[in-house]
N, CA, C and O atoms as a Tinker XYZ file with bonds, in Angstrom:
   236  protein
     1  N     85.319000  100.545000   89.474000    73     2
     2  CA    86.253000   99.599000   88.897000    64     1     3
     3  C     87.683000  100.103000   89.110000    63     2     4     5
     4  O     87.954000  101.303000   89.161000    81     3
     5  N     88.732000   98.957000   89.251000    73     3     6
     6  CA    89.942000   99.641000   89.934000    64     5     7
     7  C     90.764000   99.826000   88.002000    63     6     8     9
     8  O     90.760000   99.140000   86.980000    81     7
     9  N     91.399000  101.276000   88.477000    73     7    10
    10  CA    91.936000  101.646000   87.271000    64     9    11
    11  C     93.277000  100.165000   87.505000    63    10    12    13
    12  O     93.640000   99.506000   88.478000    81    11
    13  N     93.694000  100.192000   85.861000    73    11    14
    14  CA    94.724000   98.977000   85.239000    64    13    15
    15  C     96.027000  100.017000   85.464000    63    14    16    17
    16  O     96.209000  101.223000   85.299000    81    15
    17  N     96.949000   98.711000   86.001000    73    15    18
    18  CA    98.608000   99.074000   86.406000    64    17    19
    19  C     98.903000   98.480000   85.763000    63    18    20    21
    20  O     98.448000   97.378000   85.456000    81    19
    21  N    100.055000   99.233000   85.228000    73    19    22
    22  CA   101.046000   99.496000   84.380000    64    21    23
    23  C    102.463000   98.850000   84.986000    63    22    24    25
    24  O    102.790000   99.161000   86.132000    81    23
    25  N    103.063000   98.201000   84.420000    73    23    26
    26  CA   104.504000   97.636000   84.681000    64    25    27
    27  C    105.510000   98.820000   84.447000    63    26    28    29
    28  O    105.171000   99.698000   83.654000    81    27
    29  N    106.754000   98.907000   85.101000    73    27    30
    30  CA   107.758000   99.453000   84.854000    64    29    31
    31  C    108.112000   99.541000   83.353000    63    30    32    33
    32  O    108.034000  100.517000   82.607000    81    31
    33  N    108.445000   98.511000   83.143000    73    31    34
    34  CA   108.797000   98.162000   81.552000    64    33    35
    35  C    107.755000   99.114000   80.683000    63    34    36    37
    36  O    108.218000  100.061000   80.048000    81    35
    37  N    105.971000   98.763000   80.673000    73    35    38
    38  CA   105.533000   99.515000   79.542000    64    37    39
    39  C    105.447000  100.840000   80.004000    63    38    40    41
    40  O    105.027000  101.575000   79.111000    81    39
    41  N    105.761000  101.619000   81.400000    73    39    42
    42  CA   105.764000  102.955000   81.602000    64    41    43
    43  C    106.933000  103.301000   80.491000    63    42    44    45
    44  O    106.666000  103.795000   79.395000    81    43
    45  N    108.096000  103.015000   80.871000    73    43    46
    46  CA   109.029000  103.155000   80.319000    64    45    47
    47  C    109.356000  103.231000   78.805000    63    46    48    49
    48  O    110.152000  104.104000   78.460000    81    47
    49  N    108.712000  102.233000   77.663000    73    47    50
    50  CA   108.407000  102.078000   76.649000    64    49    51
    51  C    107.048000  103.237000   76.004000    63    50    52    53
    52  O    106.782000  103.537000   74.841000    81    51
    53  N    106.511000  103.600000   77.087000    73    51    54
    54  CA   105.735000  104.545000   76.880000    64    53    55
    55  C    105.983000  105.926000   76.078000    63    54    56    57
    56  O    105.630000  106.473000   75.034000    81    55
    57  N    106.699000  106.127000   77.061000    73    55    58
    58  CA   107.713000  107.147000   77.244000    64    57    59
    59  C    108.689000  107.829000   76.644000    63    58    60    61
    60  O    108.958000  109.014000   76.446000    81    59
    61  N    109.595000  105.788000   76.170000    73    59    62
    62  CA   110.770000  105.936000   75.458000    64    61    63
    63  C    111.645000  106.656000   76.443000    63    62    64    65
    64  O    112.226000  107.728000   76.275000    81    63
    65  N    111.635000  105.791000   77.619000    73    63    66
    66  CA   112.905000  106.385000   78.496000    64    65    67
    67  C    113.668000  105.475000   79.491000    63    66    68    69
    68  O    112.741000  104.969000   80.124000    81    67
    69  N    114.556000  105.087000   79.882000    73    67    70
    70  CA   114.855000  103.992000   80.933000    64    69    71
    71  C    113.964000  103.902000   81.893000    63    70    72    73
    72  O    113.277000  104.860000   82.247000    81    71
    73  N    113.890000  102.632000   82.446000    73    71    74
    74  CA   113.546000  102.018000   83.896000    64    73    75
    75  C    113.549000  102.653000   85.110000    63    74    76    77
    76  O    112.768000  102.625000   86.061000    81    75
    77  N    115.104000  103.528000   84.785000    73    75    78
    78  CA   115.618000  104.251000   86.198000    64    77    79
    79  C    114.978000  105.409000   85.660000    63    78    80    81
    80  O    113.941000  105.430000   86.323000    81    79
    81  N    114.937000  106.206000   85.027000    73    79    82
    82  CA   113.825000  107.736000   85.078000    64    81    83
    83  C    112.070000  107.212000   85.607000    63    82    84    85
    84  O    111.327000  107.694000   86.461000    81    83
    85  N    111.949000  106.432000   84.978000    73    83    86
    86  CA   110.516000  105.862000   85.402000    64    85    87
    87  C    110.782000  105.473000   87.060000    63    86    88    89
    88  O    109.657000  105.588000   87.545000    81    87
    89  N    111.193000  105.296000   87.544000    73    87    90
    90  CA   111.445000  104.856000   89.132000    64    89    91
    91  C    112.351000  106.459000   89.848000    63    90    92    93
    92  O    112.632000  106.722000   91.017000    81    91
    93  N    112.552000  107.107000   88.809000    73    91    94
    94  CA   112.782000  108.328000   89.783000    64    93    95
    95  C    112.073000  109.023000   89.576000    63    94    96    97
    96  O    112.145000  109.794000   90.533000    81    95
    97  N    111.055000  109.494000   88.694000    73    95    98
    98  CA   109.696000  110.124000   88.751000    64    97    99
    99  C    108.655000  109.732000   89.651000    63    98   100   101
   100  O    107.765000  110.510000   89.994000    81    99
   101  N    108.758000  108.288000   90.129000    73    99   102
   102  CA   107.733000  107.946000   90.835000    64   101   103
   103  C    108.508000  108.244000   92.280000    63   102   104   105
   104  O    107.929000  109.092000   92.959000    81   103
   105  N    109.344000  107.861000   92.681000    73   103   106
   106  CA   110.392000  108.602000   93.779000    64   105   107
   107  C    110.408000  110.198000   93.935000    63   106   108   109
   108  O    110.804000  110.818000   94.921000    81   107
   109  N    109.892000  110.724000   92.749000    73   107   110
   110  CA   110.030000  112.174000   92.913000    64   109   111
   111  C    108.452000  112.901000   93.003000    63   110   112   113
   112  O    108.221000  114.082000   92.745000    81   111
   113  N    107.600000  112.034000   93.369000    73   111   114
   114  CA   105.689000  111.348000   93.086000    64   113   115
   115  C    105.350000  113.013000   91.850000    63   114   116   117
   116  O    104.637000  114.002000   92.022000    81   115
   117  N    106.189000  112.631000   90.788000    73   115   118
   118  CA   105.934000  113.336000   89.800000    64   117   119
   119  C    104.723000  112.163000   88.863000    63   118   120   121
   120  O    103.875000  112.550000   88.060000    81   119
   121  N    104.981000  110.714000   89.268000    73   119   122
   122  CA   103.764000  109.873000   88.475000    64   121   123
   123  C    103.658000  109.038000   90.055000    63   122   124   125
   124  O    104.440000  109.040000   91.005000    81   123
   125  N    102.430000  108.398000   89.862000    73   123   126
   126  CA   101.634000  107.735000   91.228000    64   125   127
   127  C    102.355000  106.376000   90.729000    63   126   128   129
   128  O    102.708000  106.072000   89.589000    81   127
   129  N    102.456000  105.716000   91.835000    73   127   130
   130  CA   103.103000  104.489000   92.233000    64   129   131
   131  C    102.225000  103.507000   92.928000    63   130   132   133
   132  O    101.202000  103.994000   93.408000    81   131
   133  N    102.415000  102.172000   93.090000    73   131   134
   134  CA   102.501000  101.047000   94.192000    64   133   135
   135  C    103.315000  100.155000   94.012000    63   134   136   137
   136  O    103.712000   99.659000   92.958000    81   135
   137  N    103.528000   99.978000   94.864000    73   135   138
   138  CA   104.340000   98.593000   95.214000    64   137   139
   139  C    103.337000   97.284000   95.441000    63   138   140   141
   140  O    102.375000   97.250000   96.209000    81   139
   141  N    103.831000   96.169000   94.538000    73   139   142
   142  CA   103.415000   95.221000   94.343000    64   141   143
   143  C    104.267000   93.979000   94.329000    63   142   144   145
   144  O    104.634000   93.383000   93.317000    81   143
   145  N    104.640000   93.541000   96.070000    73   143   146
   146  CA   105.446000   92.342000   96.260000    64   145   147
   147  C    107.176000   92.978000   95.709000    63   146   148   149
   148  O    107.470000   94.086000   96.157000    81   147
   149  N    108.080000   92.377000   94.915000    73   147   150
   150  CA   109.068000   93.098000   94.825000    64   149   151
   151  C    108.940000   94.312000   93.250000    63   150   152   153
   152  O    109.991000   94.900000   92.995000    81   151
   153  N    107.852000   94.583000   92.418000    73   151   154
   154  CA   107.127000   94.911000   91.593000    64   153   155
   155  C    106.990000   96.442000   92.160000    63   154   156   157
   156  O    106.898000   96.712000   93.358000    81   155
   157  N    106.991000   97.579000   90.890000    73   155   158
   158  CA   106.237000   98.493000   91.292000    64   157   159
   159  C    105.539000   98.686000   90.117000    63   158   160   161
   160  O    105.988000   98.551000   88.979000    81   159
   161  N    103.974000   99.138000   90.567000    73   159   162
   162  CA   102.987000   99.566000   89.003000    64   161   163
   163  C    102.876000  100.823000   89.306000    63   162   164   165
   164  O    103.261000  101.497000   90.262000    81   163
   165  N    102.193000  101.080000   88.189000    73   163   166
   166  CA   101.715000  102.580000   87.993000    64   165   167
   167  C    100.294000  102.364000   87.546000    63   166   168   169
   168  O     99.982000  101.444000   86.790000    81   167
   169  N     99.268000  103.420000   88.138000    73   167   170
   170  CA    97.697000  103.484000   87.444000    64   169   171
   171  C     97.572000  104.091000   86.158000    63   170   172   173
   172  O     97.897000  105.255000   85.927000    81   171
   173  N     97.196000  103.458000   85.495000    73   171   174
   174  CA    97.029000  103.631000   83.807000    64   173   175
   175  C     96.700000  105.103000   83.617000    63   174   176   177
   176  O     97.488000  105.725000   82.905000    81   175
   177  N     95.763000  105.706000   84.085000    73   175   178
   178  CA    94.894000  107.004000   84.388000    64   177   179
   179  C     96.170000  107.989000   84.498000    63   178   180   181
   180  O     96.545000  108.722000   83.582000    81   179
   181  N     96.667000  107.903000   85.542000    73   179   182
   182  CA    97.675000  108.542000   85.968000    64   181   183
   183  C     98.723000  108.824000   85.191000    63   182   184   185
   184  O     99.101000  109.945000   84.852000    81   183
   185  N     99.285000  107.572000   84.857000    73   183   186
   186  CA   100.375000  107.781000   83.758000    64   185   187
   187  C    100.057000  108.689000   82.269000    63   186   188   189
   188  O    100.830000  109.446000   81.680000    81   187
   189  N     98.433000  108.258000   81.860000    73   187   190
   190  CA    98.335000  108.700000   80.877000    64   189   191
   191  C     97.886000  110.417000   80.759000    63   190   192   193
   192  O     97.702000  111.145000   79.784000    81   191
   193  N     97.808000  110.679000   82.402000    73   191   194
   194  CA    97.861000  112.393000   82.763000    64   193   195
   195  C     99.095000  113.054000   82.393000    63   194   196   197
   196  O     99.170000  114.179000   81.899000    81   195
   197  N    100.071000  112.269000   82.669000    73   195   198
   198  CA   101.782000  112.639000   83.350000    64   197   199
   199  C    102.119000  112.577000   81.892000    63   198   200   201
   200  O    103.113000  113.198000   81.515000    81   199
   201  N    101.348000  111.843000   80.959000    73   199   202
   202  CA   101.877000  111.882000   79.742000    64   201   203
   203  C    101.598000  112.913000   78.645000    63   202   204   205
   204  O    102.581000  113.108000   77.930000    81   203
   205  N    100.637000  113.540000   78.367000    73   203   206
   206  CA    99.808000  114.531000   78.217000    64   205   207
   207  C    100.755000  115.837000   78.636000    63   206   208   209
   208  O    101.171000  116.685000   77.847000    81   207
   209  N    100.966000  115.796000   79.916000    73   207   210
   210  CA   101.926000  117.251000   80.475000    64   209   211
   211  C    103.217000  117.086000   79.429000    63   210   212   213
   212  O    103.670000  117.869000   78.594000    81   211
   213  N    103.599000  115.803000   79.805000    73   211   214
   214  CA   105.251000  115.316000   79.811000    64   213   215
   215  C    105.298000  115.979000   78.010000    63   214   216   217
   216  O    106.022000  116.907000   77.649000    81   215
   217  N    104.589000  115.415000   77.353000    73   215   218
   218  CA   104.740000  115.579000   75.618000    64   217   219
   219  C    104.320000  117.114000   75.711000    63   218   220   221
   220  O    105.048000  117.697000   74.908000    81   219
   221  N    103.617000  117.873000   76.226000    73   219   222
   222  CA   103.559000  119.268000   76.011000    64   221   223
   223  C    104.779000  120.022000   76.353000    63   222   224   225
   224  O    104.966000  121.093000   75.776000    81   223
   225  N    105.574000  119.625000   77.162000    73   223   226
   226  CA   106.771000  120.531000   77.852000    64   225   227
   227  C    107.624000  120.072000   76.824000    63   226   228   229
   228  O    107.855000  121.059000   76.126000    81   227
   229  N    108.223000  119.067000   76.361000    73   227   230
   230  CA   109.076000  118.188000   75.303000    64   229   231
   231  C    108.510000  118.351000   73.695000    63   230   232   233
   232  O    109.032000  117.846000   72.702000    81   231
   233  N    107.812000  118.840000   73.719000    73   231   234
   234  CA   107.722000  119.395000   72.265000    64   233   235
   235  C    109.020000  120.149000   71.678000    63   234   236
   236  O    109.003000  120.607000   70.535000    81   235
């Protein structure tokens, strides 16, 4: 089953961080990306790895 993508917006809200950090992490393939028409998602899986690290270092 194909893992669920994530919009810019709820990466971001995720996070609690702008649009543009969420699009330069994926520019920096610190989180996995696609492009979708003028759209970019993120795999749910993925993000919720990157998130896990991200809140351990930011403690």
């Amino acid at each position: 089953m194909a893992d669920k993508l994530l919009t810019l917006k709820e990466v971001s809200q995720m996070f609690d961080v702008s649009e543009t950090t969420v699009k330069r992490w994926a520019r920096e393939h610190l989180l996995k990306s696609e492009k979708q028409g003028n759209d970019v998602k993120f795999p749910e899986t993925d993000v919720l790895k990157y998130k896990q690290i991200h809140d351990q270092l930011h403690k």
